[in-house]
N, CA, C and O atoms as CSV, one atom per row, in Angstrom:
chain,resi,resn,atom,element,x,y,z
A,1,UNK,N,N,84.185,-6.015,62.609
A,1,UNK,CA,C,83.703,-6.029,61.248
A,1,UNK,C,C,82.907,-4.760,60.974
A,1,UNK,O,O,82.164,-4.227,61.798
A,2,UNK,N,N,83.074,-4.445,60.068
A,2,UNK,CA,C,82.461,-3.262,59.547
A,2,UNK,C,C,80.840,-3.220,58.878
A,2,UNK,O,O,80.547,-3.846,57.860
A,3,UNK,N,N,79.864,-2.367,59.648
A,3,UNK,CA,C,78.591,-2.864,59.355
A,3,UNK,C,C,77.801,-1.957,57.891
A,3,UNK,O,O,76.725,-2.214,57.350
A,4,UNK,N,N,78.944,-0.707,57.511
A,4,UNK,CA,C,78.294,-0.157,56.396
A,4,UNK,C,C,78.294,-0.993,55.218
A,4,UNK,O,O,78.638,-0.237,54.310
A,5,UNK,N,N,78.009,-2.632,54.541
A,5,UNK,CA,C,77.960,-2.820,53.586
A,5,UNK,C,C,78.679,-2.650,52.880
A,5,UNK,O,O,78.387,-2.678,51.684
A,6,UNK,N,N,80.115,-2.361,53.375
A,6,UNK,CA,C,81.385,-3.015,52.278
A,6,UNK,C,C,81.399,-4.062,52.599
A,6,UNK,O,O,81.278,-4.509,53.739
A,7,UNK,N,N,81.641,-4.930,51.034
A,7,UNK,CA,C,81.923,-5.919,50.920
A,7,UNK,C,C,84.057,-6.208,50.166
A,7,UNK,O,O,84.611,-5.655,49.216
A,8,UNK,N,N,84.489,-7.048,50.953
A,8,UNK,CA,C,85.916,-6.955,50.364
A,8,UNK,C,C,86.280,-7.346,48.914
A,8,UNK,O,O,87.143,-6.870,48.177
A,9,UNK,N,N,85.037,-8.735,48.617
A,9,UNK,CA,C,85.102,-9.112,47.499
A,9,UNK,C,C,84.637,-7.608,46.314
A,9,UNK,O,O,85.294,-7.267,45.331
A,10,UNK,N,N,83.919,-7.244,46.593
A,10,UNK,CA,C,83.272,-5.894,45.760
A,10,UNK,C,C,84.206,-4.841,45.241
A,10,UNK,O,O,84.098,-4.390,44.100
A,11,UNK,N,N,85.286,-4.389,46.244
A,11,UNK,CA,C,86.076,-3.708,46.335
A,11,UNK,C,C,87.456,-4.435,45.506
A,11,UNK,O,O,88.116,-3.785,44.696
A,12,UNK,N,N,87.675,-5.466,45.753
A,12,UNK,CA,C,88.475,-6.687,44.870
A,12,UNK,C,C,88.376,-6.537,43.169
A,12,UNK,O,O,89.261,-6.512,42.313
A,13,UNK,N,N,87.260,-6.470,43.102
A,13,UNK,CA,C,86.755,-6.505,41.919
A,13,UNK,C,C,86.451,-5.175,41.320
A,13,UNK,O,O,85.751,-5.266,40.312
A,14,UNK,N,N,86.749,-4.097,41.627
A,14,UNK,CA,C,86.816,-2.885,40.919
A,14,UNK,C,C,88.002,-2.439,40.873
A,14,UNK,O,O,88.410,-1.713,39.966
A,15,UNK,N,N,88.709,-2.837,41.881
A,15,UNK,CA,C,90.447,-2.366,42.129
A,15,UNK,C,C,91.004,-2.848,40.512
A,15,UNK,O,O,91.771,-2.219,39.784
A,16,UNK,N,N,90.233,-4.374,40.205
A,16,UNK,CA,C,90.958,-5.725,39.439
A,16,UNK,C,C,90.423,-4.679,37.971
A,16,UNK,O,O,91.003,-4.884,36.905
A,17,UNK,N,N,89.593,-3.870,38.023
A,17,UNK,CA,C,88.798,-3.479,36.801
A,17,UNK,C,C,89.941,-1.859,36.533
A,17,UNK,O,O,90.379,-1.528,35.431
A,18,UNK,N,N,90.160,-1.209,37.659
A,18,UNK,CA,C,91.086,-0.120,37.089
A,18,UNK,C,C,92.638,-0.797,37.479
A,18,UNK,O,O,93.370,-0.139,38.219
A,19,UNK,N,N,92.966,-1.731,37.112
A,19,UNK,CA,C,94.360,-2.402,37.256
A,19,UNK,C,C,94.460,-3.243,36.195
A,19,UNK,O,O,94.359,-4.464,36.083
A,20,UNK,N,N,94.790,-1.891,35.041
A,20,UNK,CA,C,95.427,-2.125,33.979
A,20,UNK,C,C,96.136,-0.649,33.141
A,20,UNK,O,O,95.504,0.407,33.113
A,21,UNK,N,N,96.985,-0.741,32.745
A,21,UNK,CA,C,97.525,0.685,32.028
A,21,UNK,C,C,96.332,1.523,31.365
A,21,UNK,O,O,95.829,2.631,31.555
A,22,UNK,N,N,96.167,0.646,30.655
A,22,UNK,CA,C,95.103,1.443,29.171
A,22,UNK,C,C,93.775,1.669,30.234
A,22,UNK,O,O,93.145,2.676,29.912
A,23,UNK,N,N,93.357,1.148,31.112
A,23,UNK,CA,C,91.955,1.798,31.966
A,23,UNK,C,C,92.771,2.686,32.622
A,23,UNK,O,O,92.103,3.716,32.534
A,24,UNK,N,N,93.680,2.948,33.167
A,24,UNK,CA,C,93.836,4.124,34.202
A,24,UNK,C,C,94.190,5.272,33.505
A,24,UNK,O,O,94.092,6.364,34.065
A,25,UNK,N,N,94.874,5.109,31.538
A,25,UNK,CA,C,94.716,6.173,30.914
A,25,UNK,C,C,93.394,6.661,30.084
A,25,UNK,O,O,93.284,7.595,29.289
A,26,UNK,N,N,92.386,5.667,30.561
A,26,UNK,CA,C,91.254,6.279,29.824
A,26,UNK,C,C,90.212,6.707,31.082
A,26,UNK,O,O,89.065,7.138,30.967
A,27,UNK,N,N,90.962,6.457,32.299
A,27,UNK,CA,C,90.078,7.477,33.322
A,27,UNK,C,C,91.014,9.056,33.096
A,27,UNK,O,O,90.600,10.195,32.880
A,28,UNK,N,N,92.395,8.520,33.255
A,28,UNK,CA,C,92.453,9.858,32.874
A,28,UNK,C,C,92.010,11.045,31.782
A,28,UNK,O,O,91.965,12.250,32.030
A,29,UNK,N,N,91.768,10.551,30.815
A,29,UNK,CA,C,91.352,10.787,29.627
A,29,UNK,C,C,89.944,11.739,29.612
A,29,UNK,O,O,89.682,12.863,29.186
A,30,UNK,N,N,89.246,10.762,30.251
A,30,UNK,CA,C,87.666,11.262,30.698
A,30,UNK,C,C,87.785,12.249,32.289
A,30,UNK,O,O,86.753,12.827,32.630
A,31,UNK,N,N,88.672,12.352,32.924
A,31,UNK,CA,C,88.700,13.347,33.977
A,31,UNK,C,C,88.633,14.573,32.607
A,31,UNK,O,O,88.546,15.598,33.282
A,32,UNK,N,N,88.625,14.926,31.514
A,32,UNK,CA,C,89.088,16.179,30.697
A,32,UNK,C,C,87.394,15.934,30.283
A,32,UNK,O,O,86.778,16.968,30.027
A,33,UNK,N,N,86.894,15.081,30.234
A,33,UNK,CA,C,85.389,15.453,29.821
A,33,UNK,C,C,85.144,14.149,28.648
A,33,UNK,O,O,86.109,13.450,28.339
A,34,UNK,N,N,83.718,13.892,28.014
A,34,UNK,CA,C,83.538,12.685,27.536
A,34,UNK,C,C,84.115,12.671,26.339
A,34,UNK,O,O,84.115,13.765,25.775
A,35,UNK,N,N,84.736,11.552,25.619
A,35,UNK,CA,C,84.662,11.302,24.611
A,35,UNK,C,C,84.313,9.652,24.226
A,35,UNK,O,O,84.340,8.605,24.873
A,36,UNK,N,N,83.981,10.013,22.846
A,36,UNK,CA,C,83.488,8.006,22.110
A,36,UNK,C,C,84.957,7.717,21.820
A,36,UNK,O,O,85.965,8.422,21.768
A,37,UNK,N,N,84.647,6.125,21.610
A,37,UNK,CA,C,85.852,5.296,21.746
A,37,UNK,C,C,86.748,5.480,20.352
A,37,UNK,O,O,87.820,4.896,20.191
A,38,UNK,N,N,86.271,6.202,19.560
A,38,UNK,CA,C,87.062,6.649,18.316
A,38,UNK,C,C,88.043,7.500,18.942
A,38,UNK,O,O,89.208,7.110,18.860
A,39,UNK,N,N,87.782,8.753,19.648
A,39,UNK,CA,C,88.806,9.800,20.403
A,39,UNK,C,C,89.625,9.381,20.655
A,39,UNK,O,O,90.754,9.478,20.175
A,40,UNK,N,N,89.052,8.533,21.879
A,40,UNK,CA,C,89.853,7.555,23.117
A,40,UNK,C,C,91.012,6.974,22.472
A,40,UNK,O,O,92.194,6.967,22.814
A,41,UNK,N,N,90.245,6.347,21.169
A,41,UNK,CA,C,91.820,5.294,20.494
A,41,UNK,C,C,92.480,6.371,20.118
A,41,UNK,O,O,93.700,6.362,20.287
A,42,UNK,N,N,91.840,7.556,19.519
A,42,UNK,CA,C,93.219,8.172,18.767
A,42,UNK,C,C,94.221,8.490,19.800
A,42,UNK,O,O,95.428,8.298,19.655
A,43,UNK,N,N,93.631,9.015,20.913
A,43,UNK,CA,C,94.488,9.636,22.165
A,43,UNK,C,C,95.309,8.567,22.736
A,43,UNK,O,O,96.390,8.743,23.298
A,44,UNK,N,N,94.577,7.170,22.507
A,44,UNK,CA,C,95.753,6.178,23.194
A,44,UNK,C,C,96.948,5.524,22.153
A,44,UNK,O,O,98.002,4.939,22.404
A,45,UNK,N,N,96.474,5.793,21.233
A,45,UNK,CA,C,97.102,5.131,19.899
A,45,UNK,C,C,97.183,3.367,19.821
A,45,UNK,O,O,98.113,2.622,19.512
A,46,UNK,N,N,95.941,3.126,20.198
A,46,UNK,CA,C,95.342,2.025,20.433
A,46,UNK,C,C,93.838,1.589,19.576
A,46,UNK,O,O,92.943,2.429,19.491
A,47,UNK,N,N,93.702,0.413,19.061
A,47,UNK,CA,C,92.667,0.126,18.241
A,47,UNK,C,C,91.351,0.707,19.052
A,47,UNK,O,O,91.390,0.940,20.260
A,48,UNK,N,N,90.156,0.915,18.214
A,48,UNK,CA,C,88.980,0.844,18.626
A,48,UNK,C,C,88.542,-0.783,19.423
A,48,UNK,O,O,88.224,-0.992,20.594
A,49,UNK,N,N,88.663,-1.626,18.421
A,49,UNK,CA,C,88.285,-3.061,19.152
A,49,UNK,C,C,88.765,-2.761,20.927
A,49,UNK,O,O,88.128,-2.427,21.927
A,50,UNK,N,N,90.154,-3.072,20.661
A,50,UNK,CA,C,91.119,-2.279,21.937
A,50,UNK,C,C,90.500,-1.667,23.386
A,50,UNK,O,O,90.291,-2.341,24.394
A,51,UNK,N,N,90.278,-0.333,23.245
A,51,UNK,CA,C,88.849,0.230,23.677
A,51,UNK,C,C,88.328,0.168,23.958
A,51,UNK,O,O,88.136,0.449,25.141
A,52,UNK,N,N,87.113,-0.485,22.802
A,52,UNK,CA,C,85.943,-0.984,23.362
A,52,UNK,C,C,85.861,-2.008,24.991
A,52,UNK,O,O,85.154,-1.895,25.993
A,53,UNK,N,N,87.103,-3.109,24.544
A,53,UNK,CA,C,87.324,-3.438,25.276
A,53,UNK,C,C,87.203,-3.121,26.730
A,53,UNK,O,O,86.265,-3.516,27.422
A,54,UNK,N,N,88.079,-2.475,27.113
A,54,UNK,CA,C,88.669,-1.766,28.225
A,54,UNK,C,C,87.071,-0.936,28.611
A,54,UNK,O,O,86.338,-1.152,29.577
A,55,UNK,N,N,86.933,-0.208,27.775
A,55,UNK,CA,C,85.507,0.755,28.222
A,55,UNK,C,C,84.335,-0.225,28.936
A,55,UNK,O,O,83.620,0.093,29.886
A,56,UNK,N,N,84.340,-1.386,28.277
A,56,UNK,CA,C,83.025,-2.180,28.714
A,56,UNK,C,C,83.474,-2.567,30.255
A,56,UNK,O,O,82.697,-2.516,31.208
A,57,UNK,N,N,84.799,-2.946,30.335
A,57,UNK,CA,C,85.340,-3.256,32.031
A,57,UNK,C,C,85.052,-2.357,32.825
A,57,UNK,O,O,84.485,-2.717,33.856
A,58,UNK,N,N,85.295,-1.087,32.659
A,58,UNK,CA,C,85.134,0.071,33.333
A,58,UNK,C,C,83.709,0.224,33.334
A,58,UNK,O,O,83.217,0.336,34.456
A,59,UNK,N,N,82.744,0.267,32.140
A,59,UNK,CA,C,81.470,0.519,32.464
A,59,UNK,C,C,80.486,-0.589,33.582
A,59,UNK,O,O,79.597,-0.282,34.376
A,60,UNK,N,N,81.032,-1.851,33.272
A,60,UNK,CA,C,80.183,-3.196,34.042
A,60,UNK,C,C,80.998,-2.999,35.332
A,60,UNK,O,O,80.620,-3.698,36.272
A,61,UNK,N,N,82.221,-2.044,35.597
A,61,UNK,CA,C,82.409,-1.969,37.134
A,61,UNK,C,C,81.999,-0.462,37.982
A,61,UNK,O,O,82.409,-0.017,39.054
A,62,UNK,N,N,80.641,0.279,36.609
A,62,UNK,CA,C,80.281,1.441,37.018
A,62,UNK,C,C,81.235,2.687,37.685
A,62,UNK,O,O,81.029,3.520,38.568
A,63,UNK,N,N,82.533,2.334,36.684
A,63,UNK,CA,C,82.952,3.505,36.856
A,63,UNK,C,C,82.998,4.092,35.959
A,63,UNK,O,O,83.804,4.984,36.223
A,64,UNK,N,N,82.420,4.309,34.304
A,64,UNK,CA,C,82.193,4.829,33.353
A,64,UNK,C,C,80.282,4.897,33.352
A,64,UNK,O,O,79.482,4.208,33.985
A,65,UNK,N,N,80.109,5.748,32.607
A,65,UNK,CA,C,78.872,5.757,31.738
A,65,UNK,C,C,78.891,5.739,30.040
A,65,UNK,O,O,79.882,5.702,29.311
A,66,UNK,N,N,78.032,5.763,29.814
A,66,UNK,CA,C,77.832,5.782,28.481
A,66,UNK,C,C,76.279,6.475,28.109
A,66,UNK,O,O,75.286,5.893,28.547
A,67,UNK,N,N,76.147,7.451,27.471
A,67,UNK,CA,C,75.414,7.968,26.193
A,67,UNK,C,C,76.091,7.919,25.305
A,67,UNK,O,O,77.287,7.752,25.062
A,68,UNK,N,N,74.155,8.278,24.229
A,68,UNK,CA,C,74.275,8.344,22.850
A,68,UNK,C,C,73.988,9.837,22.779
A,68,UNK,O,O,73.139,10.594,23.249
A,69,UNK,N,N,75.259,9.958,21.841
A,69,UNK,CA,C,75.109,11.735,20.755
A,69,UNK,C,C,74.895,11.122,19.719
A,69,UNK,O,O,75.795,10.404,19.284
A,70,UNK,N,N,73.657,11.221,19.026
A,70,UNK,CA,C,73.293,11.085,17.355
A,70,UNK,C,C,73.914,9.648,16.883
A,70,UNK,O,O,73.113,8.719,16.990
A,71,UNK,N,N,74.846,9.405,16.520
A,71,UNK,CA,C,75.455,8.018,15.818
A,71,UNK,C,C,76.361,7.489,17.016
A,71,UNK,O,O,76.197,6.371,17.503
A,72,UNK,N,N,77.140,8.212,17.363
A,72,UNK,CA,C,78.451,8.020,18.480
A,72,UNK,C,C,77.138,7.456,19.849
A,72,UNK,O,O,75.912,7.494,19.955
A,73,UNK,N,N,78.498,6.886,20.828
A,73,UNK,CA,C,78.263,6.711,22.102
A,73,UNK,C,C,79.322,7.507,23.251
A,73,UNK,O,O,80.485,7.111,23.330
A,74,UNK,N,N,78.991,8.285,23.850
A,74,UNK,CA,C,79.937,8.776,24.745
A,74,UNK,C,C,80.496,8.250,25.917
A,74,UNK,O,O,79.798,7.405,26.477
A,75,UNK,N,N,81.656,8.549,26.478
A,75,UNK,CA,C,81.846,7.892,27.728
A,75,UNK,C,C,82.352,9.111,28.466
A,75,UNK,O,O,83.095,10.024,28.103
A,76,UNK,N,N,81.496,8.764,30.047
A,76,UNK,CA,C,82.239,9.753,31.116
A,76,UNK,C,C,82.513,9.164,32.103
A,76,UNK,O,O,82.035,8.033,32.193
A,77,UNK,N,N,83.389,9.676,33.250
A,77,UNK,CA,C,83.260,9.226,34.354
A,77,UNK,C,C,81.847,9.128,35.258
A,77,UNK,O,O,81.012,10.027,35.157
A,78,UNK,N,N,81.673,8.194,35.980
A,78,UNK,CA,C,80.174,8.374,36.314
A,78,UNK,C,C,80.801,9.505,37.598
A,78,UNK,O,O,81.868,9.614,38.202
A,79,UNK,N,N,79.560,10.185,37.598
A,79,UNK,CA,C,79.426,11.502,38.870
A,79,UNK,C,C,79.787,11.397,39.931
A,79,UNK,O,O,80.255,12.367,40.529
A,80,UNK,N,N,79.682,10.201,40.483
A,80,UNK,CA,C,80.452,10.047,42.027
A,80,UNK,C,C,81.466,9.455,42.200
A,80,UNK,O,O,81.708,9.174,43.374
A,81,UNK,N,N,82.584,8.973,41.027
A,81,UNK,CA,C,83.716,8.537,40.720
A,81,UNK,C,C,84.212,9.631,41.323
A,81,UNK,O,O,84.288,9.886,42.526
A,82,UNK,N,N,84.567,10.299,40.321
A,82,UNK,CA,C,85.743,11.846,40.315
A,82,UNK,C,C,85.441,12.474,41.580
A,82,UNK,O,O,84.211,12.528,41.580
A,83,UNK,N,N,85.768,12.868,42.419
A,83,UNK,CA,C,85.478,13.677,43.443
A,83,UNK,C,C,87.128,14.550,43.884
A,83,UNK,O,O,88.319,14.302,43.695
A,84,UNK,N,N,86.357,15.615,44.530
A,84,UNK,CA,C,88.116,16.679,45.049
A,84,UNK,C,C,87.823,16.979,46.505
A,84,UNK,O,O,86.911,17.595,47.058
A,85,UNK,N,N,89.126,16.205,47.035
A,85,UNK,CA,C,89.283,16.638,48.490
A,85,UNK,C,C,89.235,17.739,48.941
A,85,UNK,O,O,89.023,18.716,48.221
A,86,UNK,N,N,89.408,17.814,50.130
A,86,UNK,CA,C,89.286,19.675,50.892
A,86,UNK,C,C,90.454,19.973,50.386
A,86,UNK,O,O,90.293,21.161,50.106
A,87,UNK,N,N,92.210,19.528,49.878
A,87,UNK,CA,C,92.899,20.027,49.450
A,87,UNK,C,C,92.534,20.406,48.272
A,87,UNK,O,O,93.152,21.458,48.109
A,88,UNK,N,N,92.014,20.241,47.494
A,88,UNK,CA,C,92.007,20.294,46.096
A,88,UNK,C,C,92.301,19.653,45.058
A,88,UNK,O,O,92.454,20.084,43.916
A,89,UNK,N,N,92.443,17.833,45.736
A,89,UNK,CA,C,92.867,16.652,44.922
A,89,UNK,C,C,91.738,16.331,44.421
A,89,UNK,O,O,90.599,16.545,44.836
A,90,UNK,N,N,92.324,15.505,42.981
A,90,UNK,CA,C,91.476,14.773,42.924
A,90,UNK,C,C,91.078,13.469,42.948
A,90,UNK,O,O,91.993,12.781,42.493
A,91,UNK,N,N,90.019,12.726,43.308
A,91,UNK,CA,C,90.367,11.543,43.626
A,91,UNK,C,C,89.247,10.600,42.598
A,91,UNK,O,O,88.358,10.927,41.812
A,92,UNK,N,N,89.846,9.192,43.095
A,92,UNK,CA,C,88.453,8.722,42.531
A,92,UNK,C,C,88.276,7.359,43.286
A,92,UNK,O,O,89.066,6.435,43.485
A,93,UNK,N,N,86.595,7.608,43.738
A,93,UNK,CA,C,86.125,7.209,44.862
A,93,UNK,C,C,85.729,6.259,44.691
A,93,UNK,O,O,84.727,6.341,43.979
A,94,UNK,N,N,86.033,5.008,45.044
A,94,UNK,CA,C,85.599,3.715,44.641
A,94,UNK,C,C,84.825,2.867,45.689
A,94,UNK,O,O,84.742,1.661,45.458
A,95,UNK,N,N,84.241,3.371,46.832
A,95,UNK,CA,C,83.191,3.600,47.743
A,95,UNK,C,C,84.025,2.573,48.845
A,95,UNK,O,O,83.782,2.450,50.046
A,96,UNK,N,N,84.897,2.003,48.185
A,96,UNK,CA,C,85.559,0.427,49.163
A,96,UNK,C,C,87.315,1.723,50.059
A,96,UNK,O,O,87.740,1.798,51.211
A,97,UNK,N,N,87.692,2.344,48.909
A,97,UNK,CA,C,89.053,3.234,48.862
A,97,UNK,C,C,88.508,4.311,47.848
A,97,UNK,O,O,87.564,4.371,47.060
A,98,UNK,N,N,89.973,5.477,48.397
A,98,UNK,CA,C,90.013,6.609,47.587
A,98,UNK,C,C,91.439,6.344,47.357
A,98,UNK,O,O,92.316,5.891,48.093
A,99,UNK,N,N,91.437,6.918,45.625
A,99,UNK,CA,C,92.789,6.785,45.185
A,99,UNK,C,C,93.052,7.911,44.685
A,99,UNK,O,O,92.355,8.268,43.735
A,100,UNK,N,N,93.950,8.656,45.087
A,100,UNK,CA,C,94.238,10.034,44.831
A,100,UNK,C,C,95.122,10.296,43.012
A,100,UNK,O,O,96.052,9.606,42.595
A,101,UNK,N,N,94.696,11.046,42.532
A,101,UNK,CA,C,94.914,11.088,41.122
A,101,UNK,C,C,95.799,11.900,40.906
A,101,UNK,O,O,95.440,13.006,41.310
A,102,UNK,N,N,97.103,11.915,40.328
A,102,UNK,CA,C,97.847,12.755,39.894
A,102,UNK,C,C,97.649,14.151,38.872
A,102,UNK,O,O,97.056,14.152,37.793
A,103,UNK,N,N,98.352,15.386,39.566
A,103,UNK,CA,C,97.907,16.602,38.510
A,103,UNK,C,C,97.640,16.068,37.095
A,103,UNK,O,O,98.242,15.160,36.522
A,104,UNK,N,N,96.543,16.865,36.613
A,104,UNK,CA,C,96.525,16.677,35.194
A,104,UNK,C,C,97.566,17.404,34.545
A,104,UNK,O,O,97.868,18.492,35.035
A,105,UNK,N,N,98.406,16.844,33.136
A,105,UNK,CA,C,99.334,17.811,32.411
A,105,UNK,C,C,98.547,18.075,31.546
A,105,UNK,O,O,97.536,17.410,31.319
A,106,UNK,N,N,99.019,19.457,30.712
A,106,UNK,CA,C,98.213,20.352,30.052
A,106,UNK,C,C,98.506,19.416,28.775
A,106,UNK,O,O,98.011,19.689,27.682
């Protein structure tokens, strides 16, 4: 058994949080830098309600953040999500697994 404080259930439950289409295109989304959930929908062509949705899963499984700019709320990847291997991948580190992220297209 492994004594660093993984837990399997923990790891279960964040896998379950980016295992859905619309979250794994709004990590991709935010690998390009933050935007509020107005962007997000336009870029997904998906409602705000929609969104919101999805963003709050990702944020309560701390792999998003959220600030406020003036009226808006922003979302980023949190800082120790995104990380780049010694190759030059990028990954995102979910402290249980690393899941290696496909090139970004321009």
């Amino acid at each position: 058994m492994r004594s660093t404080g993984w837990k399997p259930e923990d790891c279960a439950e964040t896998l379950k949080a980016i295992a859905d289409p619309i979250r794994l295109r709004i990590i991709d989304l935010l690998r390009r830098g933050a935007k509020n959930v107005g962007d997000l929908a336009e870029s997904l062509d998906a409602t705000i309600v929609t969104v919101s949705h999805h963003l709050g899963v990702l944020y309560h499984a701390g792999i998003v953040r959220r600030s406020k700019r003036g009226r808006f709320v922003n979302y980023s990847l949190d800082g120790k999500i995104l990380v780049r291997s010694s190759h030059g991948k990028e990954l995102l580190d979910l402290q249980c697994c690393r899941l290696e992220l496909p090139m970004r297209q321009a």
